[in-house]
C-alpha positions in Angstrom: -6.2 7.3 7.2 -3.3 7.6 5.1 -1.6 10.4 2.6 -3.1 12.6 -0.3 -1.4 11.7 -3.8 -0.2 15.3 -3.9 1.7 14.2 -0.3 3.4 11.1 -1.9 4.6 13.2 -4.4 7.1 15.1 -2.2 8.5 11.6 -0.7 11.7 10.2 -2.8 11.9 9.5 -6.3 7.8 10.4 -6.5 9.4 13.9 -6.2 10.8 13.6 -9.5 7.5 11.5 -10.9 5.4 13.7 -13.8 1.5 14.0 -13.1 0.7 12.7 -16.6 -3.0 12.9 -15.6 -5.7 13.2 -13.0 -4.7 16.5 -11.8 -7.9 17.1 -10.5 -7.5 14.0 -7.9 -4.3 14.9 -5.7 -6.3 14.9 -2.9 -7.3 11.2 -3.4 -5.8 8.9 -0.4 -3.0 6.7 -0.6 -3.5 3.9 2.4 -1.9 0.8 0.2 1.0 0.2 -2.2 -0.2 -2.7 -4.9 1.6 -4.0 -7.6 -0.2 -4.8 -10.7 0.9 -6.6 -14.1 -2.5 -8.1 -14.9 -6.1 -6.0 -15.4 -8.0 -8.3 -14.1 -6.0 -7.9 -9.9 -8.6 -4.6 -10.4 -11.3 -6.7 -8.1 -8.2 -7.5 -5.7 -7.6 -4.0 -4.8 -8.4 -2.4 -1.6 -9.0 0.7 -1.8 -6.5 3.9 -1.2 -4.3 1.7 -3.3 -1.2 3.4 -4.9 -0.8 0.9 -8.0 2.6 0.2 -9.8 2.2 -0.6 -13.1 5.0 -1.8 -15.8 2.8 -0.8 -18.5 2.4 -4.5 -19.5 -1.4 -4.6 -18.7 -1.5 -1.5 -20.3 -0.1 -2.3 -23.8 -1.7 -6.2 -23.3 -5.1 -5.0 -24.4 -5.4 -1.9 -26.1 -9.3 -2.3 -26.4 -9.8 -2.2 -22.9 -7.5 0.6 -21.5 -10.5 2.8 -21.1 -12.5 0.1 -19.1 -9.2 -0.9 -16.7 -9.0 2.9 -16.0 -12.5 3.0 -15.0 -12.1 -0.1 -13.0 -9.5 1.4 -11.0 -11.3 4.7 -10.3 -14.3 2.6 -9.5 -11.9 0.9 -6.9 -11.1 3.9 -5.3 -7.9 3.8 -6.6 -5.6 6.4 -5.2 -3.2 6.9 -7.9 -1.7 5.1 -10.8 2.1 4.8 -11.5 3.8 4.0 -14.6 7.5 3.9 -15.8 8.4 5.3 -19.1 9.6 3.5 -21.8 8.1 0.1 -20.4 6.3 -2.5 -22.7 5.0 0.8 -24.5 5.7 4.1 -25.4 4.4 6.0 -22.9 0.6 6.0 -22.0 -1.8 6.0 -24.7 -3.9 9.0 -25.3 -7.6 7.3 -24.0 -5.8 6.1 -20.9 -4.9 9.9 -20.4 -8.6 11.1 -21.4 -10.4 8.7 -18.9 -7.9 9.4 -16.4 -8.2 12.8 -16.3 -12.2 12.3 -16.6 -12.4 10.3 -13.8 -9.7 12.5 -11.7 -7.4 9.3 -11.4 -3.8 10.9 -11.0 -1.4 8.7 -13.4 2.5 9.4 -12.4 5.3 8.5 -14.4 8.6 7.5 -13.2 11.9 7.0 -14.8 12.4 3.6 -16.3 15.2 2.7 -14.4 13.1 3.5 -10.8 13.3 0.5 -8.6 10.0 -0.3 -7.2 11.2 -0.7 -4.1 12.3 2.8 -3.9 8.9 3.8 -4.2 6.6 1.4 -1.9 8.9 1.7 1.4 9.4 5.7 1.4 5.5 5.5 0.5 4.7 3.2 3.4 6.9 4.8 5.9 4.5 8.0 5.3 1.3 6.2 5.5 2.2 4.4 8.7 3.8 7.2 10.3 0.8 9.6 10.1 -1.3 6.8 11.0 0.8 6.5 14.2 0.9 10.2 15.0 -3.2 10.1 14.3 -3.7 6.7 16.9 -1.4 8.8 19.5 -3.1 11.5 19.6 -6.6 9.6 20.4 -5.0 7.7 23.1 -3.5 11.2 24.2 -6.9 12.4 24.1 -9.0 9.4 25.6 -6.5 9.7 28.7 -7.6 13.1 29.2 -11.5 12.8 29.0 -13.6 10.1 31.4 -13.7 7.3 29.5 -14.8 3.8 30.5 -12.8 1.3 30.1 -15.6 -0.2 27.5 -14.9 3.0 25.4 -11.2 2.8 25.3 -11.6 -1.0 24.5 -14.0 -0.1 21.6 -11.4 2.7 20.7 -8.3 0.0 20.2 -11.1 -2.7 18.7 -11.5 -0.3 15.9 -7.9 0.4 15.1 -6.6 -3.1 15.0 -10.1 -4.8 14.2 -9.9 -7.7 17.1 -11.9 -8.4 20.2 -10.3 -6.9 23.5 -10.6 -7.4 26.7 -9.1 -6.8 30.1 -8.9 -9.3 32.7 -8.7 -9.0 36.6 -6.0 -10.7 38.7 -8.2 -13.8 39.2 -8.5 -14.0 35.5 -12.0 -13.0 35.2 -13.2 -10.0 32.0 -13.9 -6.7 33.8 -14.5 -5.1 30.2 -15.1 -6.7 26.7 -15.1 -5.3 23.2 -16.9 -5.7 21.0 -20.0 -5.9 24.3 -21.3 -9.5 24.7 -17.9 -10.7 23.0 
């Protein structure tokens, strides 16, 4: 669970960011902030990732721009970010095509935008809605008849661990995953 690109774009200096392309994907989700100088960290991305770019792997291979673009949307890439006046001037036209093709929102931020301004402020928003979303389950679970297997399995899924609870002699009274 995180935030829509067209959420992001109301935090800090991503107010201030121009939709260069992609309108048509705003609503994609933003779970991850990545970095990215190289095309080929493509196959390292998660997923939901919001991907700063210097432009560097950009301007590096002209003949595959339309191909890292893809990549990306194939990735699930949430959105794009470039600065202006980096390695290049500006984004090239195909990159702008297949973006907008493949709904992949590219931003562009001032040159002189420090990264850092960008991923924390992002983060802050992702984690915070996740932590309002896990609240209200446990709110929720509280008020219903779960077992204590359910609520296990409930946690187990946030955190992605085996859980259990033990008695007073030390002895599991519930496991999860079952049979753990």
């Amino acid at each position: 669970m995180g935030i829509t690109v067209k959420d992001a774009m109301k935090i800090g200096v991503l107010a201030n960011a121009k939709l260069i392309a992609g309108a048509n994907g705003l609503d994609r989700e933003i779970e991850h902030v990545t970095m990215m100088e190289v095309p080929e960290a493509v196959q390292w991305l998660k997923g939901k990732d919001l991907v700063l770019a210097n432009n560097f792997a950009l301007a590096k291979q002209r003949s595959q721009q339309s191909n890292y673009i893809q990549a990306m949307a194939a990735a699930n890439v949430g959105a794009l970010i470039v600065k202006n006046q980096s390695y290049i001037d500006g984004v090239f036209n195909v990159i702008i095509d297949v973006a907008n093709m493949v709904g992949l929102p590219i931003l562009e931020v001032s040159a002189n935008v420090d990264y850092n301004d960008i991923i924390r402020p992002v983060m802050e928003a992702v984690i915070n809605k996740e932590s309002a979303h896990i609240c209200r389950k446990i709110a929720e679970m509280t008020m219903v008849d779960n077992t204590l297997e359910e609520r296990l399995d409930f946690l187990n899924s946030i955190w992605g661990y085996e859980s259990a609870v033990f008695n007073t002699e030390g002895y599991p009274i519930a496991l999860s995953p079952k049979g753990w």
